[in-house]
Chimera marker file (.cmm) of the C-alpha trace (Angstrom):
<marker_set name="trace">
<marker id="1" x="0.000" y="0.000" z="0.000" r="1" g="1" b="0" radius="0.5"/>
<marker id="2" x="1.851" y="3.278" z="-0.739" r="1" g="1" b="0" radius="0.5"/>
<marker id="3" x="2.131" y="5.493" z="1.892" r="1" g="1" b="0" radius="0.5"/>
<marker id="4" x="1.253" y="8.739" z="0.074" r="1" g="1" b="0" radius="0.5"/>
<marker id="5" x="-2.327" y="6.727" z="-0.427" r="1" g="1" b="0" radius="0.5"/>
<marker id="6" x="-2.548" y="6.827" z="3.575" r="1" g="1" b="0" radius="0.5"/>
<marker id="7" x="-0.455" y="10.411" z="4.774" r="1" g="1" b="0" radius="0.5"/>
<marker id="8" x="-2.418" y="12.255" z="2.269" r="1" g="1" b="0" radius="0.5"/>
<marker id="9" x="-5.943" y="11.169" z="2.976" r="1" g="1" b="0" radius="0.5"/>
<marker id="10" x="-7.144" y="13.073" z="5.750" r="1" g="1" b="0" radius="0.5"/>
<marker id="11" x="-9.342" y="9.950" z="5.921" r="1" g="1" b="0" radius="0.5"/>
<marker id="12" x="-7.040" y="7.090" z="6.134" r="1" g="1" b="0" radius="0.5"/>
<marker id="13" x="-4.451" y="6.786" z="9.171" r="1" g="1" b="0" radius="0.5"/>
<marker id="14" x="-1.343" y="5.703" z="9.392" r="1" g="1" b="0" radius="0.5"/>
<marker id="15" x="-0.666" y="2.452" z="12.143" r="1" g="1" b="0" radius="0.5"/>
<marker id="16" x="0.863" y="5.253" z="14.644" r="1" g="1" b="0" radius="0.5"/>
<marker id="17" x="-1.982" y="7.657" z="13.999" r="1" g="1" b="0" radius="0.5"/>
<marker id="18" x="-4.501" y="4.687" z="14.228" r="1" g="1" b="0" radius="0.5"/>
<marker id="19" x="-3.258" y="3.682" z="17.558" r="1" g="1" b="0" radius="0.5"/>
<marker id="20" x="-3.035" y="6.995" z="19.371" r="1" g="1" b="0" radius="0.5"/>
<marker id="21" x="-6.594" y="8.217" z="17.698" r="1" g="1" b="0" radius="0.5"/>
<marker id="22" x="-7.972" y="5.172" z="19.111" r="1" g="1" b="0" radius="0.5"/>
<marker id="23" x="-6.287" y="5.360" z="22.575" r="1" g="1" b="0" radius="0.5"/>
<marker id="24" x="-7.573" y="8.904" z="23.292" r="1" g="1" b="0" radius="0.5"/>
<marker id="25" x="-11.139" y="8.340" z="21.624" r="1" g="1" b="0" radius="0.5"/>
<marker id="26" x="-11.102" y="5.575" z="24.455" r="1" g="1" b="0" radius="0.5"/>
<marker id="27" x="-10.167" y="7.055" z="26.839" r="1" g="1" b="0" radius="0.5"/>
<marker id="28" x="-12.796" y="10.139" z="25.985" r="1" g="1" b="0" radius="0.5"/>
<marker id="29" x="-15.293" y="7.368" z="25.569" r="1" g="1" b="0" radius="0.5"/>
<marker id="30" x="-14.637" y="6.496" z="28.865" r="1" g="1" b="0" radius="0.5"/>
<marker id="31" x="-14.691" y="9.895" z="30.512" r="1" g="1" b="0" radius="0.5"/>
<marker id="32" x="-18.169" y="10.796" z="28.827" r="1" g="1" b="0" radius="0.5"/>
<marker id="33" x="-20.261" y="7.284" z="28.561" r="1" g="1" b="0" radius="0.5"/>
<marker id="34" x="-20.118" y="7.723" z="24.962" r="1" g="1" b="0" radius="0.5"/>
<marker id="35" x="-20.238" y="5.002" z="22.629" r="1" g="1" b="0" radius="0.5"/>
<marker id="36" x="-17.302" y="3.640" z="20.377" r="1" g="1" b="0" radius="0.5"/>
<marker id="37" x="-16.818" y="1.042" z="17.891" r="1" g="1" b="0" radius="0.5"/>
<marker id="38" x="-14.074" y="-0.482" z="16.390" r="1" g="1" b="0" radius="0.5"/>
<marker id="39" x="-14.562" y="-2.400" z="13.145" r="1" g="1" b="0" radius="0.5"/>
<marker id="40" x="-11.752" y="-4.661" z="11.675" r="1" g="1" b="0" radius="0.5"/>
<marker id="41" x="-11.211" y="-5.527" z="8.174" r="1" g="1" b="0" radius="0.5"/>
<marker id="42" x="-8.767" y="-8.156" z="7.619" r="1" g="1" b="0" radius="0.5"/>
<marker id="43" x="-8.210" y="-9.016" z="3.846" r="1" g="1" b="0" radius="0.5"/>
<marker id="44" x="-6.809" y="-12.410" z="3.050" r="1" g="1" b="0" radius="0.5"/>
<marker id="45" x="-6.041" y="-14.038" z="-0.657" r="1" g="1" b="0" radius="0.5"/>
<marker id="46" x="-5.319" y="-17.786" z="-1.903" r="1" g="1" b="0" radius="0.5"/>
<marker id="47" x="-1.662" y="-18.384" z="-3.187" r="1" g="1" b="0" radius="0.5"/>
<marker id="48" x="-0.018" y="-21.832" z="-4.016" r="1" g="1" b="0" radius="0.5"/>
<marker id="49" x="-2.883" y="-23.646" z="-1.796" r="1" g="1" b="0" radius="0.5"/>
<marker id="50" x="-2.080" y="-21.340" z="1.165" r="1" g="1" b="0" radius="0.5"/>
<marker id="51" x="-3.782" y="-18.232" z="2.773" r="1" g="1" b="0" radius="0.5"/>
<marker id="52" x="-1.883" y="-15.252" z="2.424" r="1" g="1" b="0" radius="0.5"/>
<marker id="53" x="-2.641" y="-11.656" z="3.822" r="1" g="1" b="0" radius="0.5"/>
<marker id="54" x="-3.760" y="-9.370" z="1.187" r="1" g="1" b="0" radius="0.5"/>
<marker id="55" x="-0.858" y="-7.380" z="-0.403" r="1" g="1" b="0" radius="0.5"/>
<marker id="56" x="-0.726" y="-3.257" z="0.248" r="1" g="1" b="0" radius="0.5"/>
<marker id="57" x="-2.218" y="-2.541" z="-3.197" r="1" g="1" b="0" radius="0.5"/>
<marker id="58" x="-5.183" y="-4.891" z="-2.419" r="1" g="1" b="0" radius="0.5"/>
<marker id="59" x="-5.784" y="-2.883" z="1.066" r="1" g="1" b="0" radius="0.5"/>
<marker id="60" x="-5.717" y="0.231" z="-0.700" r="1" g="1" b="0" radius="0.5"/>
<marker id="61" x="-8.406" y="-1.093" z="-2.671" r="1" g="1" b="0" radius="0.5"/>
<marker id="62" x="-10.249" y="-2.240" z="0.073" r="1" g="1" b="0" radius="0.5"/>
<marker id="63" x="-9.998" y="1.284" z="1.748" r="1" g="1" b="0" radius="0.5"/>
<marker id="64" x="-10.909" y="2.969" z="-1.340" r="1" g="1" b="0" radius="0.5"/>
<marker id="65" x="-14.211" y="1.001" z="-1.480" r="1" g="1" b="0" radius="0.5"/>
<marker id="66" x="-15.380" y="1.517" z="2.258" r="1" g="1" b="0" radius="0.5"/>
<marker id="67" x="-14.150" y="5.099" z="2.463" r="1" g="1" b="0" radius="0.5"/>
<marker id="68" x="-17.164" y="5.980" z="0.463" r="1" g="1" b="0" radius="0.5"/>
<marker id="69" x="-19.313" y="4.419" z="3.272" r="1" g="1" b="0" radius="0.5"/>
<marker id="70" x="-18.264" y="6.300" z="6.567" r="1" g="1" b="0" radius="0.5"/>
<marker id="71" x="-19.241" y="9.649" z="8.293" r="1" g="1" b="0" radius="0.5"/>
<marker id="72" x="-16.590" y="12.422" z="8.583" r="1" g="1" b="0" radius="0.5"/>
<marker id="73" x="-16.655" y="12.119" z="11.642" r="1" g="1" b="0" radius="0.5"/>
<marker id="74" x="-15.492" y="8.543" z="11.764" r="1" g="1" b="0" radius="0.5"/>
<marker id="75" x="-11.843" y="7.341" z="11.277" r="1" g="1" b="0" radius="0.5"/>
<marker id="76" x="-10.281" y="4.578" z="9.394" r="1" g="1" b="0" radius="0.5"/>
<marker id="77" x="-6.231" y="3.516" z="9.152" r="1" g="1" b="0" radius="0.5"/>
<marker id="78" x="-4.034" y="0.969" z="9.248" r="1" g="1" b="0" radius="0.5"/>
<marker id="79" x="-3.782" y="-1.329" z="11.969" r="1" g="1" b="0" radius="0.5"/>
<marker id="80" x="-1.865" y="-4.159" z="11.479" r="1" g="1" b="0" radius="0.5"/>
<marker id="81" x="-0.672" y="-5.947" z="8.100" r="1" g="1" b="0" radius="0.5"/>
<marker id="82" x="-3.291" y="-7.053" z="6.132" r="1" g="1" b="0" radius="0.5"/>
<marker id="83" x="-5.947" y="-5.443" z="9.053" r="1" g="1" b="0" radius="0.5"/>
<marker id="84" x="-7.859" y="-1.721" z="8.310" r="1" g="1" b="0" radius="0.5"/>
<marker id="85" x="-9.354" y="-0.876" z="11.142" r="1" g="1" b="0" radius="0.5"/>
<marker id="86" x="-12.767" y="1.866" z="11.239" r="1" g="1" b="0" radius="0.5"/>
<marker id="87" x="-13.571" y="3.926" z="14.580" r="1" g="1" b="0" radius="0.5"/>
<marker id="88" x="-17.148" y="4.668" z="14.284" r="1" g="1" b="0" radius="0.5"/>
<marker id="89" x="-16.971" y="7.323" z="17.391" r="1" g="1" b="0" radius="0.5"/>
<marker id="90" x="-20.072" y="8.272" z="19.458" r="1" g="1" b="0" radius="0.5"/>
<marker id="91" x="-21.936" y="5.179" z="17.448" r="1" g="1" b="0" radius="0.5"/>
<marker id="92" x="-24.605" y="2.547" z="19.238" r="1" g="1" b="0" radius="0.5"/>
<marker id="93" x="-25.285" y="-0.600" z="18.253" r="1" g="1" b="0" radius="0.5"/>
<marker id="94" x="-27.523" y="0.229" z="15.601" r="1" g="1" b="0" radius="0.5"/>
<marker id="95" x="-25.947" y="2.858" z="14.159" r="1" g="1" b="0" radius="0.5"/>
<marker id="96" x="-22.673" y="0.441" z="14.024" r="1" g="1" b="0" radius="0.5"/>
<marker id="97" x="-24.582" y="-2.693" z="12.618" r="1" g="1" b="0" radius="0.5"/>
<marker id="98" x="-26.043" y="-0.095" z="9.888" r="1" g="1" b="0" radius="0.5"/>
<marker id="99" x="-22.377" y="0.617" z="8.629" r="1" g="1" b="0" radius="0.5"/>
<marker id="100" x="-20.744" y="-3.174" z="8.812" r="1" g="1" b="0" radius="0.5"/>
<marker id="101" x="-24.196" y="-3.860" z="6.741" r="1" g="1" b="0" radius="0.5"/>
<marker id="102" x="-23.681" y="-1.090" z="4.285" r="1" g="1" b="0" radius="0.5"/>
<marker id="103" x="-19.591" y="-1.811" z="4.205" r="1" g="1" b="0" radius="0.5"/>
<marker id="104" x="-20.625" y="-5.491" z="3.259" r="1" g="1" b="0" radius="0.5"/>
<marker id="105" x="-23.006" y="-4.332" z="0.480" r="1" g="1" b="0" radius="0.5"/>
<marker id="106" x="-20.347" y="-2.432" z="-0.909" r="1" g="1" b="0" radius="0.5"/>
<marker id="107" x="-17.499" y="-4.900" z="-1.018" r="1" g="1" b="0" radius="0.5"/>
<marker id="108" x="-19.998" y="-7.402" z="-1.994" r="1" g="1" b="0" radius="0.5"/>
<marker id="109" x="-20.587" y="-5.575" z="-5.158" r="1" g="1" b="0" radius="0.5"/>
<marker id="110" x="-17.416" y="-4.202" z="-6.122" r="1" g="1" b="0" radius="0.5"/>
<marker id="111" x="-15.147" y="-6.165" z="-8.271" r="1" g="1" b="0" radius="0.5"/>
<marker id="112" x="-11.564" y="-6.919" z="-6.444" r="1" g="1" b="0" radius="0.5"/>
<marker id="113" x="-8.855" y="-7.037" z="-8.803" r="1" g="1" b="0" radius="0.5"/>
<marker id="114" x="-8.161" y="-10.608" z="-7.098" r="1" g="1" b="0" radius="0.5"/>
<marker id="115" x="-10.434" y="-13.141" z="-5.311" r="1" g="1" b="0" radius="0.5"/>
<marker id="116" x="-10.393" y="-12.000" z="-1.797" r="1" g="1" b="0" radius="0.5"/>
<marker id="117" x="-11.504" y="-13.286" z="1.903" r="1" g="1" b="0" radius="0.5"/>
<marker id="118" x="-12.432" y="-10.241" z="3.780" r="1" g="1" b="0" radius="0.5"/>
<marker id="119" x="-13.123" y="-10.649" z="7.467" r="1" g="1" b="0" radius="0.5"/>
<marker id="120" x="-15.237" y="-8.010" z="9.097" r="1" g="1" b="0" radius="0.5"/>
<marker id="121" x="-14.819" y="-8.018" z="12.547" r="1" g="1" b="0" radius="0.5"/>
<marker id="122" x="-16.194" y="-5.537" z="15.665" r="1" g="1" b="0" radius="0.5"/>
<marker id="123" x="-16.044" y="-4.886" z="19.232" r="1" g="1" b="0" radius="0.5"/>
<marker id="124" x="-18.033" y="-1.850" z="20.911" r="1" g="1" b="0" radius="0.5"/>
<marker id="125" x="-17.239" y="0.159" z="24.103" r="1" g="1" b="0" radius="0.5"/>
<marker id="126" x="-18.571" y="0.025" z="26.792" r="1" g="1" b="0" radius="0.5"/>
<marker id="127" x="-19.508" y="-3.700" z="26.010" r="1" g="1" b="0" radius="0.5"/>
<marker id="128" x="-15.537" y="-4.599" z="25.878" r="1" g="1" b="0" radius="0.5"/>
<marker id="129" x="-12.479" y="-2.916" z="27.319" r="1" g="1" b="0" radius="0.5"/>
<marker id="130" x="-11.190" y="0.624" z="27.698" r="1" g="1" b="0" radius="0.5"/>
<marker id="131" x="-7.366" y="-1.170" z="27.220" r="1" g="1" b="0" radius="0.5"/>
<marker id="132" x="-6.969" y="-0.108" z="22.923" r="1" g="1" b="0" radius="0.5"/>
<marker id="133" x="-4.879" y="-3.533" z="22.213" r="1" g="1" b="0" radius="0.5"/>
<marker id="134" x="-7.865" y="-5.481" z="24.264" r="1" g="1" b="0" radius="0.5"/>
<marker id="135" x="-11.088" y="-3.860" z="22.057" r="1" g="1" b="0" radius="0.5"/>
<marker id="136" x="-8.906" y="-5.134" z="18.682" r="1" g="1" b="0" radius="0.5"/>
<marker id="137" x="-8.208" y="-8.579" z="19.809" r="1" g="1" b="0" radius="0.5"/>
<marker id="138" x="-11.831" y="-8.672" z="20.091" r="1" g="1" b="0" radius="0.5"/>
<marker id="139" x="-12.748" y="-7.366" z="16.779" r="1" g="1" b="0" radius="0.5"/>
<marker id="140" x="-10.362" y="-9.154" z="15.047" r="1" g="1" b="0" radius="0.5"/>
<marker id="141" x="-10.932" y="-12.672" z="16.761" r="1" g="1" b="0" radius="0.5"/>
<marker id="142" x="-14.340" y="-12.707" z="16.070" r="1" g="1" b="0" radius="0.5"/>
<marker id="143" x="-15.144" y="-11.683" z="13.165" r="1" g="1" b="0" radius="0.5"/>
<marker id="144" x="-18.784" y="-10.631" z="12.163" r="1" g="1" b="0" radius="0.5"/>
<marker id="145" x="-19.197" y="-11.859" z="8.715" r="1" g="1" b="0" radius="0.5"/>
<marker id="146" x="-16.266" y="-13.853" z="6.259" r="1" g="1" b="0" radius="0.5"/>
<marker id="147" x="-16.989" y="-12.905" z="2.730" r="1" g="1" b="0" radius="0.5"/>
<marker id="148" x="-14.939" y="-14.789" z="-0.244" r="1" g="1" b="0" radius="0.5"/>
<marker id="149" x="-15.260" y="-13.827" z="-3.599" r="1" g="1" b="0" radius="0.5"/>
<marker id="150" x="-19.107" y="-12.777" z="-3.637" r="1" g="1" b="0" radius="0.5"/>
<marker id="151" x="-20.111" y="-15.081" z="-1.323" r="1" g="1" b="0" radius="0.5"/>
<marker id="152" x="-19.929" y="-14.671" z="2.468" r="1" g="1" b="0" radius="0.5"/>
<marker id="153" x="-21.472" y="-16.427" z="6.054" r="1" g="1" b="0" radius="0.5"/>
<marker id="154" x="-22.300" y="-15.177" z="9.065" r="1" g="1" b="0" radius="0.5"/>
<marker id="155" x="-20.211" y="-15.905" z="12.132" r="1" g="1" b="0" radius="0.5"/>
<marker id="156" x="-20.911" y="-15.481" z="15.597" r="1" g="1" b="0" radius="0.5"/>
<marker id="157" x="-21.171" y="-12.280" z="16.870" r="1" g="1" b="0" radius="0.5"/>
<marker id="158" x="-20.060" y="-9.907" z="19.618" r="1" g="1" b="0" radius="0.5"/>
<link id1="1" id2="2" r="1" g="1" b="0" radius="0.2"/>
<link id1="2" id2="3" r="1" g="1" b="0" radius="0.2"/>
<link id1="3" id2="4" r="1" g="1" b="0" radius="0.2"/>
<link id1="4" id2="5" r="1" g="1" b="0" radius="0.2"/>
<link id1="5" id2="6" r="1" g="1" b="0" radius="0.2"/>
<link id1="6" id2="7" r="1" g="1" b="0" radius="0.2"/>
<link id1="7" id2="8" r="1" g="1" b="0" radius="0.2"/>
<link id1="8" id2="9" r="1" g="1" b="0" radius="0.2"/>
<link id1="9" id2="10" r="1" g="1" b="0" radius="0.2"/>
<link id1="10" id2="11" r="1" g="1" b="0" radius="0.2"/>
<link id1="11" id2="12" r="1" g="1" b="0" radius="0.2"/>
<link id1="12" id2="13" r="1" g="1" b="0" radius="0.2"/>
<link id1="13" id2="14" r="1" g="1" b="0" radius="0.2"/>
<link id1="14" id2="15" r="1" g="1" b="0" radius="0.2"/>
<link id1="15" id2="16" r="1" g="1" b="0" radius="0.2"/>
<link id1="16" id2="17" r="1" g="1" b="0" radius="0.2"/>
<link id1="17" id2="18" r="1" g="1" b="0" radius="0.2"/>
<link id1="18" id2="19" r="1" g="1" b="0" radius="0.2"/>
<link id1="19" id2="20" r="1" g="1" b="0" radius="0.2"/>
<link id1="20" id2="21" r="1" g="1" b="0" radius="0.2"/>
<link id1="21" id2="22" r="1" g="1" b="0" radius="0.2"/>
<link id1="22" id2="23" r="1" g="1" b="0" radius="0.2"/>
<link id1="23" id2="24" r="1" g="1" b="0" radius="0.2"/>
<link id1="24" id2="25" r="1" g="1" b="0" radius="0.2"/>
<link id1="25" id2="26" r="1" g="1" b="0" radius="0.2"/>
<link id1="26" id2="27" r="1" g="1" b="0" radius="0.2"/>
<link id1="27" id2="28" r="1" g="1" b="0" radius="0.2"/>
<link id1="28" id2="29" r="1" g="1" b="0" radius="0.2"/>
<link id1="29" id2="30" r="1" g="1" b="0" radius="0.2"/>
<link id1="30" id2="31" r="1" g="1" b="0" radius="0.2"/>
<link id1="31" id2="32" r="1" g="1" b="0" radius="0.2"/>
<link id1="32" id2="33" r="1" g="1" b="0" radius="0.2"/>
<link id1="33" id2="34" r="1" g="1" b="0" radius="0.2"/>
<link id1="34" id2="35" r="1" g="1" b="0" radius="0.2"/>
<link id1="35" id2="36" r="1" g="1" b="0" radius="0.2"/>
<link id1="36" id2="37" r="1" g="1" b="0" radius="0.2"/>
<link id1="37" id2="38" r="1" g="1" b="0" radius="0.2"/>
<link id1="38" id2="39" r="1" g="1" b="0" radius="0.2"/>
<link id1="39" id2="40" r="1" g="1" b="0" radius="0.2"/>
<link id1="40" id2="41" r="1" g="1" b="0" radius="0.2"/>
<link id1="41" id2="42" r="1" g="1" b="0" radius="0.2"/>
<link id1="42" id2="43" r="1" g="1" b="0" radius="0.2"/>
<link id1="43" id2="44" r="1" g="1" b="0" radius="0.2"/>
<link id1="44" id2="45" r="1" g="1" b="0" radius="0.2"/>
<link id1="45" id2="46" r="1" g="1" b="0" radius="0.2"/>
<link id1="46" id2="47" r="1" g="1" b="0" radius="0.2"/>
<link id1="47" id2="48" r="1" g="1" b="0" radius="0.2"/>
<link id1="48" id2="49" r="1" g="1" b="0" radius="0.2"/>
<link id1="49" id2="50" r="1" g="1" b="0" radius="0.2"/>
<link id1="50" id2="51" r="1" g="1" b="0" radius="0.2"/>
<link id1="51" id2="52" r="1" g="1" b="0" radius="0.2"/>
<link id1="52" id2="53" r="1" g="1" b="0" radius="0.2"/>
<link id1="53" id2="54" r="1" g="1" b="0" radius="0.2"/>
<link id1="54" id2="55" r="1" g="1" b="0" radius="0.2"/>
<link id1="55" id2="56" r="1" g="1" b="0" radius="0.2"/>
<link id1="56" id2="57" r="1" g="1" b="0" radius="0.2"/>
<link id1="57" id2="58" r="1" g="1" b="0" radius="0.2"/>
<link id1="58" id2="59" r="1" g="1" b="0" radius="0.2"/>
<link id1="59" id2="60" r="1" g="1" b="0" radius="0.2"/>
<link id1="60" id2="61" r="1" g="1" b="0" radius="0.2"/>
<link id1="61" id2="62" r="1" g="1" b="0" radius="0.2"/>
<link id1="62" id2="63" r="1" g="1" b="0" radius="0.2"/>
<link id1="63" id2="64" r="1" g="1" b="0" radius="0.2"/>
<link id1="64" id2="65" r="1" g="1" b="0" radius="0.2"/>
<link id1="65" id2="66" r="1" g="1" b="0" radius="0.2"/>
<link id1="66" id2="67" r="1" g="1" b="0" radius="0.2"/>
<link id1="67" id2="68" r="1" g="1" b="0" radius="0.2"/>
<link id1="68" id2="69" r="1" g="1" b="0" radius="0.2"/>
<link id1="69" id2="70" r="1" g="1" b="0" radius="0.2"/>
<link id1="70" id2="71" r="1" g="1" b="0" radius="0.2"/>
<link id1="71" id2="72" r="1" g="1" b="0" radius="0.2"/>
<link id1="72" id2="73" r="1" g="1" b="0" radius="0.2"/>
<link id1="73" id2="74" r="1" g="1" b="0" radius="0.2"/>
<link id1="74" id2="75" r="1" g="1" b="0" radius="0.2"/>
<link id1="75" id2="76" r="1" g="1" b="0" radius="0.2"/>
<link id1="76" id2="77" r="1" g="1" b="0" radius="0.2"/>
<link id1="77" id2="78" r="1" g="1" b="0" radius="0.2"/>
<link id1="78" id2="79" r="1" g="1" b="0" radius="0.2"/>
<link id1="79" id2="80" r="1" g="1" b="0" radius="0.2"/>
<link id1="80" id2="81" r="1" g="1" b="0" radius="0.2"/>
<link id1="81" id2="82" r="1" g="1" b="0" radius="0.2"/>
<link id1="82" id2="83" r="1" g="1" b="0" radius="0.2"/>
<link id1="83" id2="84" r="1" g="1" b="0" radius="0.2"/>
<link id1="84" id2="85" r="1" g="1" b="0" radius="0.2"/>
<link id1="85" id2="86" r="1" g="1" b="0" radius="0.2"/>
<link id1="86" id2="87" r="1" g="1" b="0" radius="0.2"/>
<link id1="87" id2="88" r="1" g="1" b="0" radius="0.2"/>
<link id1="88" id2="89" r="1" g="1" b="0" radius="0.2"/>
<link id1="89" id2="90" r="1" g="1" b="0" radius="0.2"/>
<link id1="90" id2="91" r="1" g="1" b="0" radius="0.2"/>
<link id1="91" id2="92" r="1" g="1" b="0" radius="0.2"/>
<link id1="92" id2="93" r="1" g="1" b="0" radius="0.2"/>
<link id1="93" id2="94" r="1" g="1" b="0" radius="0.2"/>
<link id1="94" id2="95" r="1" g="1" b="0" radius="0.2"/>
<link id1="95" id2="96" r="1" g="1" b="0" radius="0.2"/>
<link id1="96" id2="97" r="1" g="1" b="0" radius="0.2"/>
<link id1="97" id2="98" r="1" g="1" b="0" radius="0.2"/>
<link id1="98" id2="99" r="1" g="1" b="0" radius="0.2"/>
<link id1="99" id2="100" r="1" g="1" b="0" radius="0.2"/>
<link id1="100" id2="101" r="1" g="1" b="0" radius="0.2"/>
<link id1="101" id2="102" r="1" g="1" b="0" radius="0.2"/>
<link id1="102" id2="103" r="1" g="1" b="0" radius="0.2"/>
<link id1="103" id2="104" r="1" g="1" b="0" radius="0.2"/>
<link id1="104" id2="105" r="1" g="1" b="0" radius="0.2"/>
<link id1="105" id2="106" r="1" g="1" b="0" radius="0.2"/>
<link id1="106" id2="107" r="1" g="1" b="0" radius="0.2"/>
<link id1="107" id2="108" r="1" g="1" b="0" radius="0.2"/>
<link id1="108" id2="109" r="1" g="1" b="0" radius="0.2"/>
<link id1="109" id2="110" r="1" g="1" b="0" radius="0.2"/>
<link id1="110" id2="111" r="1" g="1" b="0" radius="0.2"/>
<link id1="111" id2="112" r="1" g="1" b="0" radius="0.2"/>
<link id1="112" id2="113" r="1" g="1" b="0" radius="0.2"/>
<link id1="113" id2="114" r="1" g="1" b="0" radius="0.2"/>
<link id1="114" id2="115" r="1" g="1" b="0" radius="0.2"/>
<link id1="115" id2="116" r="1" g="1" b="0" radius="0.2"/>
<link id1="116" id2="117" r="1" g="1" b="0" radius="0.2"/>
<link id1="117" id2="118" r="1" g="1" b="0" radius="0.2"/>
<link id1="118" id2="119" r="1" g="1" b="0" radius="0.2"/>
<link id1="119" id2="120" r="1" g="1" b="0" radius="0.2"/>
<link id1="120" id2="121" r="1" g="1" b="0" radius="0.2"/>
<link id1="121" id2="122" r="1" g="1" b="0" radius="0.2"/>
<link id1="122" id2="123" r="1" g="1" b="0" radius="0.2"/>
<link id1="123" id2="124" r="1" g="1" b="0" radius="0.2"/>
<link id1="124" id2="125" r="1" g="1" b="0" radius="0.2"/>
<link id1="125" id2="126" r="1" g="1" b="0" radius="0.2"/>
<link id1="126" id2="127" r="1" g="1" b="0" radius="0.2"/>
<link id1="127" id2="128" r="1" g="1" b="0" radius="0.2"/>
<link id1="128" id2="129" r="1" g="1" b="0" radius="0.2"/>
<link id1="129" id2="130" r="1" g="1" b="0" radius="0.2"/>
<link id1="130" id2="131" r="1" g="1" b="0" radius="0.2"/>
<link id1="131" id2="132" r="1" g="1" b="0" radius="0.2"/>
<link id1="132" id2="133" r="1" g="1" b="0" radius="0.2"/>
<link id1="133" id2="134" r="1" g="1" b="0" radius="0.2"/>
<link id1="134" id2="135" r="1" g="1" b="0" radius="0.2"/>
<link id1="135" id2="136" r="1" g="1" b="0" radius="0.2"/>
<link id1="136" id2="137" r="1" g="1" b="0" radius="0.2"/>
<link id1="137" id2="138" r="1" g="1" b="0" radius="0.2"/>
<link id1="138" id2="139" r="1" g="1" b="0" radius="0.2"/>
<link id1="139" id2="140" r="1" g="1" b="0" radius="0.2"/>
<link id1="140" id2="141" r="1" g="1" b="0" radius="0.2"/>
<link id1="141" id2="142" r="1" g="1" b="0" radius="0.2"/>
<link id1="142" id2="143" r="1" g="1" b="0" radius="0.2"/>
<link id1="143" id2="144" r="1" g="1" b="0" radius="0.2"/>
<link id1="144" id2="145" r="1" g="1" b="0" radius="0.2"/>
<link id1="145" id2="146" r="1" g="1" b="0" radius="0.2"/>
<link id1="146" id2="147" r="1" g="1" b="0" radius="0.2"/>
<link id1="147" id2="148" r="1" g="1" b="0" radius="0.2"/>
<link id1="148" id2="149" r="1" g="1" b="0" radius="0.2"/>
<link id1="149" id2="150" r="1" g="1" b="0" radius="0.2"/>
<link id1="150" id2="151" r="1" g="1" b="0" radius="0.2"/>
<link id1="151" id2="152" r="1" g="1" b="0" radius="0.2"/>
<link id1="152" id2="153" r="1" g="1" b="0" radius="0.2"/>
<link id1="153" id2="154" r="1" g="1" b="0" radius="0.2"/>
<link id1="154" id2="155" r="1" g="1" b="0" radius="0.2"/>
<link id1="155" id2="156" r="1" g="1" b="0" radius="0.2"/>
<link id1="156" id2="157" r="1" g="1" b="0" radius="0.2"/>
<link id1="157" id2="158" r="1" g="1" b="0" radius="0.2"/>
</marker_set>
């Protein structure tokens, strides 16, 4: 993924940004009652029989396609290879399952340059943590829906 793509989007985070957005969103989260959600996108491909994380160009892609479905007010950036991670800040429940359902729709329909397995995965405060590296272990380990190349399951949910 170039980094230009990610330092000039006012949108898209760098892992450093990501992290200490996320801490002090927390920790404000914390301080006010407010609501916070943290959804995970991991993006996988097949390769010689094997499971391989998406490479950076693929991510971009991926990024490209659900930047188009977040408020301005919400945050999205790298988290970990392969892993995009999307603060929906000041979000409920609802308002949170009404974005992972409209971020499925549109990676659903958008043609990937490659066959892809894209894990959505999310964890809400104050149902989990206040501890940053504890609320994305818990997006990222159970993941919401597993989409692969148009077709996709549910999995259990937070």
């Amino acid at each position: 993924m170039t980094d230009e793509f990610f330092e000039h989007d006012s949108k898209v985070l760098t892992p450093a940004a990501f992290e200490f957005i996320l801490d002090s969103e927390l920790k404000r989260a914390d301080r006010y009652q407010n609501y916070l959600t943290l959804v995970t996108l991991e993006a996988s491909r097949e390769w010689g029989g094997m499971t391989v994380t998406a490479d950076d160009g693929t991510l971009e892609e991926v990024a490209r396609v659900i930047h188009r479905e977040i408020r301005s007010t919400d945050m999205v950036g790298r988290t970990d290879k392969g892993t995009l991670g999307l603060m929906l800040i000041d979000a409920d429940f609802d308002q949170s399952a009404g974005v992972i359902d409209r971020l499925m729709a549109r990676i659903q329909a958008y043609k990937f340059s490659t066959a892809l397995r894209i894990a959505i995965g999310a964890a809400c405060y104050p149902t989990h943590a206040i501890v940053a590296e504890s609320l994305k272990r818990q997006a990222l380990s159970r993941p919401l829906v597993n989409w692969r190349g148009g077709t996709y399951s549910s999995s259990d949910q937070n």
